[in-house]
Structures are given as structure tokens and as C-alpha cells.
C-alpha positions as CSV (number, residue, x, y, z in Angstrom):
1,X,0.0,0.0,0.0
2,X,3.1,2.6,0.6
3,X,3.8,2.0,-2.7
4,X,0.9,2.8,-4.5
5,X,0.6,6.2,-2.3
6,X,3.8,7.1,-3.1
7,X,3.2,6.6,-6.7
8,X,0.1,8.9,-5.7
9,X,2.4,11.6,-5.0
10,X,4.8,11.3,-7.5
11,X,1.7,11.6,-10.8
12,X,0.0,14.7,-8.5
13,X,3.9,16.6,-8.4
14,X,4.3,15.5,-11.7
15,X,0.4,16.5,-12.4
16,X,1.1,19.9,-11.0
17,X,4.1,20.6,-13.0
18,X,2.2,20.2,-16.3
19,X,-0.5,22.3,-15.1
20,X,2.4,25.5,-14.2
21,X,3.8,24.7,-17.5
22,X,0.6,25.0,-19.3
23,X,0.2,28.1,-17.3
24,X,3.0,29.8,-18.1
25,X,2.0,31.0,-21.5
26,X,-1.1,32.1,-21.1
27,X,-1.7,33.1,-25.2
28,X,-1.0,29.6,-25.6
29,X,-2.8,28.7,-22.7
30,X,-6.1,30.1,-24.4
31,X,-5.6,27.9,-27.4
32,X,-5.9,24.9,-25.4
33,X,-8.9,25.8,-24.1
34,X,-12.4,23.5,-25.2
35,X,-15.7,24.1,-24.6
36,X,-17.3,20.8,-23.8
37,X,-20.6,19.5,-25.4
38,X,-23.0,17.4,-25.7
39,X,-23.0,14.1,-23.1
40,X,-19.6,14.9,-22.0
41,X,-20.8,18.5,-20.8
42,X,-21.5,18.8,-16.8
43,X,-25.4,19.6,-16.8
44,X,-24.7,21.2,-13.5
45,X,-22.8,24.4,-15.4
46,X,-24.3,26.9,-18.0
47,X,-20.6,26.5,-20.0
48,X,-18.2,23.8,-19.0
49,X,-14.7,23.3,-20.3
50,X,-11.6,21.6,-20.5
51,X,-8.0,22.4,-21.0
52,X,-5.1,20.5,-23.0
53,X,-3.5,20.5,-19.5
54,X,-6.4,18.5,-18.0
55,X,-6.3,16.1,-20.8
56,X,-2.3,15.4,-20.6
57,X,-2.3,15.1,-17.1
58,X,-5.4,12.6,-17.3
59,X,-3.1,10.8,-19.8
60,X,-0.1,11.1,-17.6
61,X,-1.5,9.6,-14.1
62,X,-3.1,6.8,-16.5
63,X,0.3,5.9,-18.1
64,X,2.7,6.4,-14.7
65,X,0.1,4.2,-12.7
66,X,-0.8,1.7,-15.2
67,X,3.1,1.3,-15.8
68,X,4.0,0.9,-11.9
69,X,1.2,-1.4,-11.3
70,X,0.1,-3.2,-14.4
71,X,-3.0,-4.7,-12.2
72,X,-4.4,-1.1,-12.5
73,X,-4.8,-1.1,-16.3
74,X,-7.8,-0.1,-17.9
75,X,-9.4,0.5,-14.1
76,X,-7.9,4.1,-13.8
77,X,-11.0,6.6,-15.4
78,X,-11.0,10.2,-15.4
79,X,-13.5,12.8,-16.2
80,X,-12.0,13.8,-19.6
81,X,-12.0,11.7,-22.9
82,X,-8.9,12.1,-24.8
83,X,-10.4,14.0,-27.5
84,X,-9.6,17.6,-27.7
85,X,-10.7,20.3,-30.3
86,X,-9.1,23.9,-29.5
87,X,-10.7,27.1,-30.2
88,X,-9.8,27.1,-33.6
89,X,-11.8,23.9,-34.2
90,X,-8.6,21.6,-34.4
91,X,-8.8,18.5,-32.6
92,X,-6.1,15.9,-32.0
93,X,-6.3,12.4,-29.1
94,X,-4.1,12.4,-26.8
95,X,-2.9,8.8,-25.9
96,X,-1.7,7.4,-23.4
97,X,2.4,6.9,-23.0
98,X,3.4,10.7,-23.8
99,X,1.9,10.8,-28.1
100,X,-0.5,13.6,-29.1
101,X,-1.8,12.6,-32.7
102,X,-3.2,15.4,-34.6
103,X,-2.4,19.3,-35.3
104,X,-0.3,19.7,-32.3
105,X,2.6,17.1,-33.3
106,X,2.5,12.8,-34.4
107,X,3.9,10.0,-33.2
């Protein structure tokens, strides 16, 4: 069990780098930014959104996790799909294990 909540620490440091990063630029920032729709919208909000930096970091607990304890694969959820369209209507998945496939770069 120590394990596990030290891997628990180590994804929400590495969790809250990304988001500072992401932060930083904040014209870049706003390009990340996606209003959400349809089922994947929170009724409970007029507008609800989602950033590239929630979506990485999603991706990035999944992967760390998943890779520490294999057992955990395909049990670890988070609010966000993968999917991301920006403001400019560009949209790219973000897997898993560090790749972003679409406008933004390709593995």
C-alpha cells in the first residue's frame, strides 16, 4: 500500500508541473482551451470546459500508474476523454504513454 501512495504523489507533483507549464504562456494557454458538449458537458454548469493540460495530465496519471502497477490497467478513469478540439476547431487524441496525434505534433 506505501507504494501505491507514493506513486500517488509522485503523478499529483508530476500532475502539478504540467499544469504550471501550461500556465505559463497564457496566449498559448487560451488555445488549449475547449468548450465541452453534448453528453460529455456537466449539466450542472451553463458553459463547461476543459484544458489541454487537463487532458495530458489525465493521460499522464493513466500511463505512470498503469506502468508501476500493471494490475491497475484499464481500471484508472477520469473525467475527460482524450479528444480535444481547441478554439480554432482543431482537434487531435491524446494517448496514453506521452503521443498527441493530430495538429499539435504525431507520433
Amino acid at each position: 500500500m506505501g507504494g501505491l501512495l507514493q506513486a500517488l504523489v509522485g503523478v499529483s507533483e508530476k500532475a502539478a508541473e504540467l499544469a504550471r507549464l501550461c500556465r505559463r504562456e497564457e496566449p498559448l494557454f487560451q488555445l488549449l482551451v475547449a468548450e465541452k458538449t453534448g453528453p460529455e458537458k456537466n449539466r450542472r454548469f451553463l458553459q463547461d470546459f476543459k484544458t489541454l493540460a487537463d487532458v495530458l495530465i489525465q493521460e499522464v496519471i493513466k500511463h505512470d500508474l498503469g506502468k508501476e502497477f500493471p494490475e491497475l490497467q484499464g481500471h484508472i478513469h477520469g473525467e475527460e476523454s482524450n479528444e480535444f478540439r481547441d478554439v480554432q476547431g482543431e482537434s487531435g487524441v491524446t494517448g496514453a504513454g506521452g503521443s498527441t496525434l493530430g495538429p499539435w505534433g504525431c507520433d
